[in-house]
C-alpha positions as CSV (number, residue, x, y, z in Angstrom):
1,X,-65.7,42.0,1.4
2,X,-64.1,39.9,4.3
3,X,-62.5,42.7,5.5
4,X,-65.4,44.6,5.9
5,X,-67.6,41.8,7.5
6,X,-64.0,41.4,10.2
7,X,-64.0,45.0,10.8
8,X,-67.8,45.1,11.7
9,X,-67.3,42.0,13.8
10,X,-64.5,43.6,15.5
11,X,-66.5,46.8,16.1
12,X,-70.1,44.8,17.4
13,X,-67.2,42.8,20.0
14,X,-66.2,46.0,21.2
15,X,-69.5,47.9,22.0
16,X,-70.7,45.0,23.9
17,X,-67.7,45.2,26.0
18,X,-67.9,48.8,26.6
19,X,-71.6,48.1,27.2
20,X,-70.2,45.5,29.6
21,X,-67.9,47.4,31.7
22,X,-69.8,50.5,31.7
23,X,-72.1,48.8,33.8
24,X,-69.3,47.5,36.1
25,X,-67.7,51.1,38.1
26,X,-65.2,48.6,39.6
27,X,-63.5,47.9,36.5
28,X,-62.2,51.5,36.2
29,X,-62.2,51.9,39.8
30,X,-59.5,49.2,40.6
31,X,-56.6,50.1,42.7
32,X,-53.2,50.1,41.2
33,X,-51.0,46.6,42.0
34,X,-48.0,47.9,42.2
35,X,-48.3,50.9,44.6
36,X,-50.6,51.3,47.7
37,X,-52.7,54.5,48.3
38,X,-51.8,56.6,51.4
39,X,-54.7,55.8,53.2
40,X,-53.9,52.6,53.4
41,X,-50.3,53.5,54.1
42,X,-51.2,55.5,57.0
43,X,-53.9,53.6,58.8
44,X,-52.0,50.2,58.9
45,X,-49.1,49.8,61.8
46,X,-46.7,47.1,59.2
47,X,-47.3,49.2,56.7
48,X,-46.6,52.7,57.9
49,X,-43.3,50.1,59.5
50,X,-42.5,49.2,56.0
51,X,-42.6,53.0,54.7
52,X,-40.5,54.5,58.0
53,X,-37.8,51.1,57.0
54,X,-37.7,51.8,53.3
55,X,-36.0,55.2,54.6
56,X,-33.2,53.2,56.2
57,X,-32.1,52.6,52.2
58,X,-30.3,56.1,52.3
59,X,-27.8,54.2,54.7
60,X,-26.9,52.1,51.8
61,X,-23.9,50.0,52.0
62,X,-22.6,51.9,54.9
63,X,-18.8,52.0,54.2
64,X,-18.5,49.1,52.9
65,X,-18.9,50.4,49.1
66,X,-15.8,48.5,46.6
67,X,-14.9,52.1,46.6
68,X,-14.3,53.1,50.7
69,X,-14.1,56.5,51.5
70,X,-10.5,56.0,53.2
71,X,-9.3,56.3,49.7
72,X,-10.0,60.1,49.8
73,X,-7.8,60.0,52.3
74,X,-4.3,59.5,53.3
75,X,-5.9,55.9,54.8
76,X,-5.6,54.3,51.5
77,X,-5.1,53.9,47.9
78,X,-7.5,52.7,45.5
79,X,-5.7,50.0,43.3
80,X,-8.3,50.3,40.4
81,X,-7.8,54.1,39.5
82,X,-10.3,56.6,38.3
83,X,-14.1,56.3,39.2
84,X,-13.9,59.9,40.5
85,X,-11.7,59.3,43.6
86,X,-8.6,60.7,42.1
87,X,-11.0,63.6,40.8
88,X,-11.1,64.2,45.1
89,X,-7.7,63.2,45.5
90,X,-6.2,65.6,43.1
91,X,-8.3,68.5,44.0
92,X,-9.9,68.6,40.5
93,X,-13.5,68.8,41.6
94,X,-15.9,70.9,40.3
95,X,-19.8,71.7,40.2
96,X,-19.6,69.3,36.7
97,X,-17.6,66.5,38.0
98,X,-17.5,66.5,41.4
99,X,-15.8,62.9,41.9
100,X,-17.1,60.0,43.8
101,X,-18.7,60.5,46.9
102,X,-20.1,57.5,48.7
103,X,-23.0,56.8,46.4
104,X,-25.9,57.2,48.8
105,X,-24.2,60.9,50.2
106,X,-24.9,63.5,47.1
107,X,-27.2,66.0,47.3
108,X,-29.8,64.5,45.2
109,X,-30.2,60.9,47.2
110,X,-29.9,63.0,50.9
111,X,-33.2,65.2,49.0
112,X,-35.0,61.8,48.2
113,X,-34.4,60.5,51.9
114,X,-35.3,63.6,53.9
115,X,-38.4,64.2,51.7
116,X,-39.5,60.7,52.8
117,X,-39.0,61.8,56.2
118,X,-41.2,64.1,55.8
119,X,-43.7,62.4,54.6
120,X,-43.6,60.0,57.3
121,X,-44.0,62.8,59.9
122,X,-46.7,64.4,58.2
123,X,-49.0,61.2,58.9
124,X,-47.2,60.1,61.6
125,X,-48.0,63.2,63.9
126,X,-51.4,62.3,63.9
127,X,-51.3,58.6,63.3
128,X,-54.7,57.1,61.7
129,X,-54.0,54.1,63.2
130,X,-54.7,53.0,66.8
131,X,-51.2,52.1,68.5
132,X,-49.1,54.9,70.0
133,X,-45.8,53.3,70.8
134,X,-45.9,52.3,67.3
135,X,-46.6,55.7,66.0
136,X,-44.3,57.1,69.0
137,X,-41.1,54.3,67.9
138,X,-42.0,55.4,63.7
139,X,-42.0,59.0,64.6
140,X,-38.8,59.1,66.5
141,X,-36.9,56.9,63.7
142,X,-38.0,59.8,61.1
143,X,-36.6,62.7,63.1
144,X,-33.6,60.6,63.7
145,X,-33.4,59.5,59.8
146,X,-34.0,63.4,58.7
147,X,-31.1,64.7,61.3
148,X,-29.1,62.2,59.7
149,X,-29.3,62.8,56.2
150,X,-29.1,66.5,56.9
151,X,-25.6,66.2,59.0
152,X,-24.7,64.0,56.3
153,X,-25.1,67.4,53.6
154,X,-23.9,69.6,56.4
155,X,-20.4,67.9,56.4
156,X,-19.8,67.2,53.2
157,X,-21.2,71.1,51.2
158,X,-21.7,72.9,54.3
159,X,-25.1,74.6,55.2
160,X,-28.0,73.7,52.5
161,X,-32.0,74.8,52.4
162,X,-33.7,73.3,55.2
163,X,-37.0,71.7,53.9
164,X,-39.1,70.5,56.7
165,X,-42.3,69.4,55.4
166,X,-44.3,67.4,52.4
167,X,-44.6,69.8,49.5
168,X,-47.6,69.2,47.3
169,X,-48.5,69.3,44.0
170,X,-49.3,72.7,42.3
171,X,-47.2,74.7,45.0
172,X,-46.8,78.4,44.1
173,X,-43.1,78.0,44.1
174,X,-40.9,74.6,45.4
175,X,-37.0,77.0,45.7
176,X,-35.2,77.5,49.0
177,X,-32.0,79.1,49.6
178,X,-29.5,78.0,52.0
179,X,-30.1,78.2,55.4
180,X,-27.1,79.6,57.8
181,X,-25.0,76.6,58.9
182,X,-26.1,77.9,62.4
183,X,-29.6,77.0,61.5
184,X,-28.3,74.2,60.1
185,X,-26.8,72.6,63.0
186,X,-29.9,73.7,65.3
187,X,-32.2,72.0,63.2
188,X,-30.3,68.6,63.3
189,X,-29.8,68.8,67.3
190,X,-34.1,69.7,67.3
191,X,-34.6,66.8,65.4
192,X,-31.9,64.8,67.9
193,X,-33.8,65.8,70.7
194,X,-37.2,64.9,69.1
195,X,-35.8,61.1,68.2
196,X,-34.6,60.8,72.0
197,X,-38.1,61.7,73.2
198,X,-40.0,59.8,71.3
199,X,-37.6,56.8,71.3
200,X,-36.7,56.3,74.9
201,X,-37.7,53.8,76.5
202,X,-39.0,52.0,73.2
203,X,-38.0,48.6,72.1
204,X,-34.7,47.9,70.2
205,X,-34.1,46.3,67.0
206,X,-30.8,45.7,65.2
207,X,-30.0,47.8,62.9
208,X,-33.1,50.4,64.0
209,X,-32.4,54.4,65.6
210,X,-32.3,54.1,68.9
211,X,-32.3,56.9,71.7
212,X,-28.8,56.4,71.9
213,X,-28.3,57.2,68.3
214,X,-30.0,60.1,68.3
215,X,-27.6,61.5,71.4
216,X,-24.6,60.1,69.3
217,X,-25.5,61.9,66.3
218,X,-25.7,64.6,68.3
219,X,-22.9,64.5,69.8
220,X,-21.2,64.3,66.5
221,X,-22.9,67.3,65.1
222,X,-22.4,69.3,67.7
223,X,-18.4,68.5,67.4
224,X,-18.0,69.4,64.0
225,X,-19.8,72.6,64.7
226,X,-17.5,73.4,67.2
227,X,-14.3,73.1,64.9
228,X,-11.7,74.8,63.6
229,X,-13.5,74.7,60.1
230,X,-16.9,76.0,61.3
231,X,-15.5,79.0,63.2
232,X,-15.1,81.4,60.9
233,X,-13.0,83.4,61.9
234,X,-9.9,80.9,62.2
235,X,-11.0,79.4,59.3
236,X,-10.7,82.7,57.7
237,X,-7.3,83.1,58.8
238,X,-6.2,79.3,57.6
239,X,-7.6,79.8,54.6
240,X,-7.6,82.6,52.0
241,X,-10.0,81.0,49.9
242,X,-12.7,80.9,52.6
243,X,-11.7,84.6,53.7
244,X,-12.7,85.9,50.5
245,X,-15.9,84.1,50.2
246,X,-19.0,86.4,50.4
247,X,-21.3,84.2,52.3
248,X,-19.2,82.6,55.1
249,X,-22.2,81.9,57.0
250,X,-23.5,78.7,55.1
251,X,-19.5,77.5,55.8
252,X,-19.7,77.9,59.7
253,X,-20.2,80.5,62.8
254,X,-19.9,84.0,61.6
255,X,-20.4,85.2,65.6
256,X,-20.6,84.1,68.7
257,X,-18.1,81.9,71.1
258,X,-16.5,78.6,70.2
259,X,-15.5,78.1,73.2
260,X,-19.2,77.5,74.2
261,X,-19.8,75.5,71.2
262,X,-16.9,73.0,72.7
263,X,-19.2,73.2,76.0
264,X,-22.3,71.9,74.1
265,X,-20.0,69.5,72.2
266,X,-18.6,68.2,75.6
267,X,-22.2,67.4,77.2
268,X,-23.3,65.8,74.1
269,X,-20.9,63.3,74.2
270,X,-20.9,62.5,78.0
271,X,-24.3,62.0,77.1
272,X,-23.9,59.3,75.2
273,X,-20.0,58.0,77.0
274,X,-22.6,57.7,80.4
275,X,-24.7,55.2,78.7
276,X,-21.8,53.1,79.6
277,X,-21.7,50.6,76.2
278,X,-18.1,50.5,76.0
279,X,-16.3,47.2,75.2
280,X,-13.4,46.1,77.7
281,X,-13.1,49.9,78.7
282,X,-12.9,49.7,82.7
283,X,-9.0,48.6,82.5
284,X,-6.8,50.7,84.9
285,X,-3.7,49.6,82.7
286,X,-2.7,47.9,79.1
287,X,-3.5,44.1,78.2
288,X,-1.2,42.6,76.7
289,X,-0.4,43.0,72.9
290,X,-2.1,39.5,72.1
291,X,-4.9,40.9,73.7
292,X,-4.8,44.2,72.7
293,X,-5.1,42.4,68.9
294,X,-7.6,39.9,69.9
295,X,-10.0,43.2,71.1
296,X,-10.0,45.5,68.4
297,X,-10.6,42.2,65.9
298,X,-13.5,41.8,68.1
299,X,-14.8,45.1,67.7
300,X,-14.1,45.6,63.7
301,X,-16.1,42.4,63.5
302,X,-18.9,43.5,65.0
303,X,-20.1,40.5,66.4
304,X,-20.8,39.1,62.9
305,X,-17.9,36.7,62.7
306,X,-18.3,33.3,64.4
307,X,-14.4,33.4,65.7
308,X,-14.5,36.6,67.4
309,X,-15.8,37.9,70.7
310,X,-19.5,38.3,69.7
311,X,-19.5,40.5,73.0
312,X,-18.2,43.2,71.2
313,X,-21.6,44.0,69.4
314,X,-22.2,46.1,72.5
315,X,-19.9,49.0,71.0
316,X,-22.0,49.1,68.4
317,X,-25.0,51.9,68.5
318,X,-26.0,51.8,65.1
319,X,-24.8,49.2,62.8
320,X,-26.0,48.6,58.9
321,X,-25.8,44.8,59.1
322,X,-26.6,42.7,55.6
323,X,-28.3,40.0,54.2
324,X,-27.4,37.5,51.8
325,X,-30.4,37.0,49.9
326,X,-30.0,40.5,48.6
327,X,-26.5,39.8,47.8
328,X,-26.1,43.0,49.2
329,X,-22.2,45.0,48.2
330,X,-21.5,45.6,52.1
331,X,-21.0,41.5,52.2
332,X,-18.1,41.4,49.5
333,X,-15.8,43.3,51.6
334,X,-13.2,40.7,51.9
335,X,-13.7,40.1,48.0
336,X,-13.2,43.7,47.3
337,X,-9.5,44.5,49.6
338,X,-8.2,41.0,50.1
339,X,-4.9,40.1,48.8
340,X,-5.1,39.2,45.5
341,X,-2.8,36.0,46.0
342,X,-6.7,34.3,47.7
343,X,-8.0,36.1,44.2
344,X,-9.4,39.2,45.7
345,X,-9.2,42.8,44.6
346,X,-6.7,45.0,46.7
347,X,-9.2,47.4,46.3
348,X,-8.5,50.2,49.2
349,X,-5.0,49.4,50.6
350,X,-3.5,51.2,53.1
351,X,-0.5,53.6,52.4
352,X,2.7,53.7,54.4
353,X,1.4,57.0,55.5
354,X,-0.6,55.5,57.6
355,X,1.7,52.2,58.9
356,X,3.9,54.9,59.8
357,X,1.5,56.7,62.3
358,X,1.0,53.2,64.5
359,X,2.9,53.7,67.4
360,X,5.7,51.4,69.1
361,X,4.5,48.8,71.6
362,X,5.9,51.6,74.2
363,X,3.8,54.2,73.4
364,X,7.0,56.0,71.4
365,X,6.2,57.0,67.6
366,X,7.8,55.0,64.9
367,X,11.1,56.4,63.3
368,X,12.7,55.2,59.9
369,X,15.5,57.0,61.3
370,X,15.9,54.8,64.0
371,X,18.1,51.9,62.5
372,X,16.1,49.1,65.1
373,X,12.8,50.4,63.8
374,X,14.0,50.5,60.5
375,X,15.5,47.2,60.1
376,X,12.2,45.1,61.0
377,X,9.5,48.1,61.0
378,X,6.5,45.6,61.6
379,X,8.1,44.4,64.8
380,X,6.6,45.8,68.0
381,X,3.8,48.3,66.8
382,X,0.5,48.9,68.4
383,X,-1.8,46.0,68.4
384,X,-4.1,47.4,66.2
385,X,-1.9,47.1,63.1
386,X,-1.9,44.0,62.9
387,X,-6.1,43.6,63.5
388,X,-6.1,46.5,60.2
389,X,-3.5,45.9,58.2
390,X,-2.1,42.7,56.1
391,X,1.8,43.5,55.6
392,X,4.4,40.9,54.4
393,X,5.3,37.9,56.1
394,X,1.5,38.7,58.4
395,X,0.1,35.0,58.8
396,X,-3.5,34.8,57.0
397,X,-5.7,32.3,56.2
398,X,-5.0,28.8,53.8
399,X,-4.7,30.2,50.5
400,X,-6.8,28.8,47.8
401,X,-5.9,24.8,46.4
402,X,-4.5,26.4,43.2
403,X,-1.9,28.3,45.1
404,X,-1.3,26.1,48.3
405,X,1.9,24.7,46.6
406,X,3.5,28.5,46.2
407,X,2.6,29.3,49.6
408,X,2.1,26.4,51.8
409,X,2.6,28.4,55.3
410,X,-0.3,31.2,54.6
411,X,1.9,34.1,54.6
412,X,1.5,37.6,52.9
413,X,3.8,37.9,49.8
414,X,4.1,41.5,48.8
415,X,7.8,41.5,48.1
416,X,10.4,40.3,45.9
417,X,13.2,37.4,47.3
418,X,16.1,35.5,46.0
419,X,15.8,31.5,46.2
420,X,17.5,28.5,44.6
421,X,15.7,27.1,41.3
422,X,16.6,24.0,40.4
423,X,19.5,23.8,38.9
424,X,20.8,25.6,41.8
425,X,20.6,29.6,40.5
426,X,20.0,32.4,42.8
427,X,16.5,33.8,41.3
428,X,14.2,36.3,42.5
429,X,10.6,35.0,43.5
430,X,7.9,37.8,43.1
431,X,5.5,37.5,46.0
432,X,1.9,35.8,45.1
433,X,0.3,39.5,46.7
434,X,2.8,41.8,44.5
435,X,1.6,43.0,41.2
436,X,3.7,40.9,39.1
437,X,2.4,37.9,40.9
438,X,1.0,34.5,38.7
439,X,-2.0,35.0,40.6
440,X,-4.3,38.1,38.9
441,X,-1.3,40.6,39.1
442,X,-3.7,43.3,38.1
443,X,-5.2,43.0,41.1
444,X,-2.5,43.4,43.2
445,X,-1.6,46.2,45.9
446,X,0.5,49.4,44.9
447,X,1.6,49.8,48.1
448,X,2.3,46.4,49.4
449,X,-0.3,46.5,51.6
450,X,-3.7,45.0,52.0
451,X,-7.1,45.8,54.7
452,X,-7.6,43.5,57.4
453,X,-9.7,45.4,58.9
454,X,-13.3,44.1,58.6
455,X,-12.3,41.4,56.7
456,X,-13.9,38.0,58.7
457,X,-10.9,35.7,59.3
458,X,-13.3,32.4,59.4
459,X,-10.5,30.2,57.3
460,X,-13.7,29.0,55.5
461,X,-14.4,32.8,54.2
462,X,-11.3,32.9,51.4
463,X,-12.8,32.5,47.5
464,X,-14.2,35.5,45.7
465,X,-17.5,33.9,46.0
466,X,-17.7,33.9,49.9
467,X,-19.9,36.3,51.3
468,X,-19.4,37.8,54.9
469,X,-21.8,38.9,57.6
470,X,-19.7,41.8,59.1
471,X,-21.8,45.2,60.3
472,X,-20.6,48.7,59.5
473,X,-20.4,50.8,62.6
474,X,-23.0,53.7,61.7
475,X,-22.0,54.9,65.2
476,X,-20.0,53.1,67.8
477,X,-19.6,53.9,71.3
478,X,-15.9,54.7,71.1
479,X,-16.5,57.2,68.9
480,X,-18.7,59.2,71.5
481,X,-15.6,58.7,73.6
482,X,-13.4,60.0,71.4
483,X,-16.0,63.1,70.8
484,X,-15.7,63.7,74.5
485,X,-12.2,63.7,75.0
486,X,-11.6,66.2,72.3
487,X,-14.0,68.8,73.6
488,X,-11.9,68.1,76.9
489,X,-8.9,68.7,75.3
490,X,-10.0,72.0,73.6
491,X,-11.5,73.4,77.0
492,X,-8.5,72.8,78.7
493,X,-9.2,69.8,80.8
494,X,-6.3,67.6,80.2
495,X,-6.9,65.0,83.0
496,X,-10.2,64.3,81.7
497,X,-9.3,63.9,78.5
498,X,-6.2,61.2,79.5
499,X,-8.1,59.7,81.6
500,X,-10.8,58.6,78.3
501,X,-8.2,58.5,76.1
502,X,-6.2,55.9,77.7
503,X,-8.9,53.5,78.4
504,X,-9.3,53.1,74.8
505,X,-5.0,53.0,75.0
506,X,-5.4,50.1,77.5
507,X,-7.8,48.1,75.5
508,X,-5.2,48.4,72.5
509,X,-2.6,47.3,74.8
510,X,-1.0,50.7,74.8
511,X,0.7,52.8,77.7
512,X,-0.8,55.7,79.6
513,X,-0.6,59.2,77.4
514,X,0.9,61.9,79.7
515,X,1.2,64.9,77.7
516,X,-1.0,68.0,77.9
517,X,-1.8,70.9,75.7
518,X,-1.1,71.3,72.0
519,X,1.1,67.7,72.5
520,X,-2.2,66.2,74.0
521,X,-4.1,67.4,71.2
522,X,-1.3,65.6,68.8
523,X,-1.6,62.8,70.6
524,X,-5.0,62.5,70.4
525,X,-5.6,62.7,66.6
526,X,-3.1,60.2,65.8
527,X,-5.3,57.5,67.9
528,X,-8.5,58.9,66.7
529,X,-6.9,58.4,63.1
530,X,-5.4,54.8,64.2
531,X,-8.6,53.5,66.2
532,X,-11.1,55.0,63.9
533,X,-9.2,53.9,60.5
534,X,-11.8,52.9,57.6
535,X,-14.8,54.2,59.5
536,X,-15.6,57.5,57.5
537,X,-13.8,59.7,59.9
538,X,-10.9,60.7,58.8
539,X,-11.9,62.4,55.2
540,X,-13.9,64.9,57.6
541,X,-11.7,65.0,60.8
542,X,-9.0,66.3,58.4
543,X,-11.2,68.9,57.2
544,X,-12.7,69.8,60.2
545,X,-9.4,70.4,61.8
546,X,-7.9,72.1,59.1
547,X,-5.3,69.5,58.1
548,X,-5.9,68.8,55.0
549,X,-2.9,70.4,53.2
550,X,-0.3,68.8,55.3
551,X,-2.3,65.4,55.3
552,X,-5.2,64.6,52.5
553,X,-2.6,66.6,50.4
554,X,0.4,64.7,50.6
555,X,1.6,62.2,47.9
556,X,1.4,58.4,48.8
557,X,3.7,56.6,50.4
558,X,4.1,52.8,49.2
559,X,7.0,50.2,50.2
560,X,9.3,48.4,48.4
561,X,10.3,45.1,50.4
562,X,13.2,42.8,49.1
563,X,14.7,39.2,51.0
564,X,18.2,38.7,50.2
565,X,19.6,35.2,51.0
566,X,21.9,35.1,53.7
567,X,25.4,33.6,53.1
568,X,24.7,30.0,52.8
569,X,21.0,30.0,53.0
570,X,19.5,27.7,51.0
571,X,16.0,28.2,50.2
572,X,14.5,26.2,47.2
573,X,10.2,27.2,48.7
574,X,9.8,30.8,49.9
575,X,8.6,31.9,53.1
576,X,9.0,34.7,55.5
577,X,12.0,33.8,57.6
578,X,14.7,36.3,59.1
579,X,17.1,33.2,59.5
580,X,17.7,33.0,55.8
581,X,17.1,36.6,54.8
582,X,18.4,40.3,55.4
583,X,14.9,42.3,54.1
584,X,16.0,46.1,52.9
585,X,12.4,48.0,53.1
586,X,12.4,50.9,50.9
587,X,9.4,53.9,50.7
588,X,9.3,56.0,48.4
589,X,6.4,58.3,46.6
590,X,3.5,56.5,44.4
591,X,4.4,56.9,41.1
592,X,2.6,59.9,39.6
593,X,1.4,58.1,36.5
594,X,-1.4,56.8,39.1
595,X,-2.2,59.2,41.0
596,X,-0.9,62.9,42.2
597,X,-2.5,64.4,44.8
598,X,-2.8,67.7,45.7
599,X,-4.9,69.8,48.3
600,X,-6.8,73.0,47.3
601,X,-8.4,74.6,49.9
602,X,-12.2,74.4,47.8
603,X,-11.9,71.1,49.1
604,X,-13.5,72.1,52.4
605,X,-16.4,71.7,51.1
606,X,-17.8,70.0,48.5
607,X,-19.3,71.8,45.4
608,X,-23.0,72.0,44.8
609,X,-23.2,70.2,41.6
610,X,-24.1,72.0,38.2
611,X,-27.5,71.0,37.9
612,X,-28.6,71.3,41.2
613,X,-27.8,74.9,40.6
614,X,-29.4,74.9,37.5
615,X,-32.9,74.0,38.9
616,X,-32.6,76.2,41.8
617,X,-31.7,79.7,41.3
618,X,-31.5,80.8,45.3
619,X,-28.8,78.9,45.7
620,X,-25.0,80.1,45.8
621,X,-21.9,78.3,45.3
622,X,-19.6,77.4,47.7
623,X,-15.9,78.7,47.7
624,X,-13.1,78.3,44.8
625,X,-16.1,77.0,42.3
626,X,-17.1,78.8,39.5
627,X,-20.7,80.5,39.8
């Protein structure tokens, strides 16, 4: 009987609070708290703001991921294998696994971006909202954001379905095939053009498109399309695999002249090199090498690091800067490729392949053959190894208090030497940044190298737990020059190009190039690959310029570095000092066991993963993958 009288009760409580809130239409009326309509979106200026910044997520951590795209490359090693790089590395791709690529680049994130765009515009074009340079500035970042995401696709898979408005709910049909990479390319440069427009003359914030974005993103574009890769025709005969592909117009130019593509390449980027942003590029001859170190520290940093020139932010056109109360990854650089003797990772080290491509302080190319060069091969080189690269006996900052007494002068260890214990034995000491160091071994570098670059060299920045404030450089204005002297160089106009070419040379503290021709074009991409090392070039440059088998494809190179005591030396504390030692340096190939890489020409172009071929029917596979 009680539970009858409760269940009665319980049913009289609820009729009076239906009969309650029927009377009430704002109780089931209520907007949502956790979303906000698109009215309200759309008719409110910090709000439309908010939506047009959320789009800037697709950026996310720039380059600065613990997993750096130089390791795809023949940049850099990652020490921590697997987690899909050696998946690119080895060539073993494939529309199931297709290996890491910078988390924010696939397919499916570049789709969730440009549909935002979309959006935006869709509003944005008529703006409900009263304020036009607001609407103008918000407009112009979308087209921008859209041409980005879509060069983005376009250099990593080739051409892909163009979408370039909001689809609704209850659409007929939501499939596209892909464009032509033609259409591809014209679409970005429209949306370029658009962003310029709308932007110019609008204010600037850091880390915001700017005009001068747009033109550099165009600029870039417009260089890719105009390479090797993207004409089909040479591609075709470089490449079997792409000569038997039956679509060749989603990989590049199936008609018409590349020589006038190099044209519209060439006024992109004097677009953006007459903007003038350059840092410290009016010399008419080299600084020296101190100074040719202290500048391109400056400009890896940024401006975010309080002992460099913070008058190098003005190379930067687009940086993705970072904020600590996010604890966002981009921050942890130094964490994630620092020697692991200051308890860091060694995550993406550099390979020999590339300390062998920085040139002598003359301007003359480093040769193990040359017993001088040879004997003490970090002696003399281009400035701008020793602002990249860590490399034993390189002074860096006070190690940690747990490892001051191993290492009191703040030297890289990442060899083996002989001292005296103490009971006066010759014994060998294993370097604190080797992998059989006391200090986290498994952390330590495979090819006796650490980054430097991007890494803040405040002595207060050291632990695991510091944090850094260094941007990544989305675009930089060197870049443009570099663009600009390339499409000089493949139209023939050699002086131009040297004359671009060795400003950049003269700021490293580098002689004049003289060469022309085929050696110019050598010449030239060795300093893009040594002024642009880190920065998300070289994985495509290598591509682009169909050098990937003799480059991306090549095994590893690592060191191995041992100190000998000199007759009578008597060294009881280790530290780097040709008085006491004769160092042998020996390279030789990365063990296989790690990682054994290979180039198959599918790697052109990435596949289109399984499943995005799976929901969309249209779409066809790009070369060497199965259908």
């Amino acid at each position: 009987m009680n539970n009858i009288k409760q269940y009665t009760l319980r049913i009289c409580v609820l009729l009076l609070f239906v009969g309650m809130t029927s009377c009430n239409d704002d109780f089931v009326n209520r907007k949502p708290l956790d979303e906000v309509p698109n009215s309200d979106t759309w008719s409110d200026p910090a709000l439309s703001e908010a939506f047009v910044l959320d789009i800037y997520n697709g950026f996310g951590q720039g380059g600065l991921d613990e997993q750096m795209q130089a390791s795809l490359t023949d940049e850099s090693l990652f020490t921590h294998s697997g987690r899909g790089i050696n998946t690119i590395t080895e060539s073993r791709s494939n529309p199931v696994d297709q290996g890491w690529i910078n988390y924010n680049y696939n397919w499916a994130d570049m789709y969730k971006r440009i549909r935002a765009t979309n959006v935006a515009m869709s509003y944005l074009e008529e703006p409900l909202f009263d304020n036009k340079q607001v609407s103008d500035r918000l407009l112009g970042e979308a087209h921008f954001l859209r041409a980005f995401y879509y060069h983005q696709l376009l250099r990593y898979y080739g051409a892909v379905p163009i979408v370039d408005r909001m689809y609704e709910l209850g659409e007929e049909d939501y499939l596209l095939p892909r464009n032509t990479y033609e259409e591809c390319v014209n679409f970005i440069i429209a949306d370029c053009d658009k962003a310029v427009e709308l932007l110019t003359g609008q204010p600037t914030a850091t880390g915001r498109a700017t005009d001068v974005a747009a033109l550099a993103l165009k600029a870039r574009t417009l260089v890719y399309a105009a390479s090797d890769l993207h004409d089909i025709p040479t591609a075709s005969a470089n490449s079997a695999t792409i000569a038997g592909y039956s679509n060749p117009e989603y990989l590049g130019y199936v008609s018409g002249d590349q020589t006038a593509r190099w044209q519209k390449a060439k006024a992109a980027a004097k677009a953006v090199v007459d903007k003038n942003l350059g840092y410290k590029l009016n010399l008419s001859e080299p600084v020296t090498p101190e100074e040719g170190e202290a500048n391109y520290l400056a400009l890896s940093m940024g401006g975010g690091s309080a002992v460099a020139d913070a008058s190098a932010e003005i190379e930067l056109i687009l940086g993705r800067y970072f904020v600590d109360e996010k604890d966002e990854g981009g921050a942890w650089v130094g964490r994630n490729n620092g020697p692991n003797g200051y308890h860091n990772w060694s995550g993406n080290t550099p390979t020999q392949n590339l300390v062998d491509d920085y040139e002598m302080i003359d301007g003359t190319a480093f040769d193990w053959n040359n017993p001088v060069h040879a004997a003490a091969p970090y002696d003399n080189r281009d400035p701008r190894f020793y602002a990249s690269i860590l490399h034993d006996g390189a002074d860096w900052k006070p190690r940690t208090a747990d490892v001051t007494a191993t290492d009191p002068a703040n030297q890289i260890q990442s060899g083996h030497y002989e001292i005296i214990d103490g009971d006066g034995n010759v014994v060998v000491h294993d370097g604190v940044d080797t992998r059989t160091s006391s200090i986290e071994n498994w952390n330590g570098s495979y090819t006796a190298y650490t980054m430097r670059k991007f890494i803040d060299p405040d002595p207060a920045i050291v632990n695991q737990t510091d944090r850094q404030q260094i941007p990544w450089p989305m675009f930089k204005y060197t870049e443009a020059v570099l663009n600009y002297a390339e499409a000089c160089i493949e139209l023939g106009e050699d002086e131009e190009a040297r004359i671009w070419i060795n400003k950049i040379r003269f700021r490293a503290g580098l002689p004049a190039l003289t060469e022309s021709g085929d050696a110019l074009m050598e010449r030239y991409r060795n300093e893009r690959r040594i002024e642009l090392a880190y920065e998300e070039h070289r994985f495509h440059d290598a591509r682009r310029w169909m050098i990937a088998p003799t480059t991306l494809g090549q095994q590893v190179q690592v060191m191995d570095i041992f100190g000998e005591l000199k007759a009578g030396a008597s060294v009881t504390k280790y530290k780097y000092d040709p008085a006491s030692y004769n160092y042998s340096y020996t390279v030789h190939d990365l063990d296989p066991g790690i990682e054994n890489r290979q180039w198959l020409d599918k790697m052109y172009f990435i596949s289109i993963h399984r499943d995005e071929m799976n929901r969309n029917d249209l779409l066809v596979q790009n070369p060497g993958y199965s259908e």
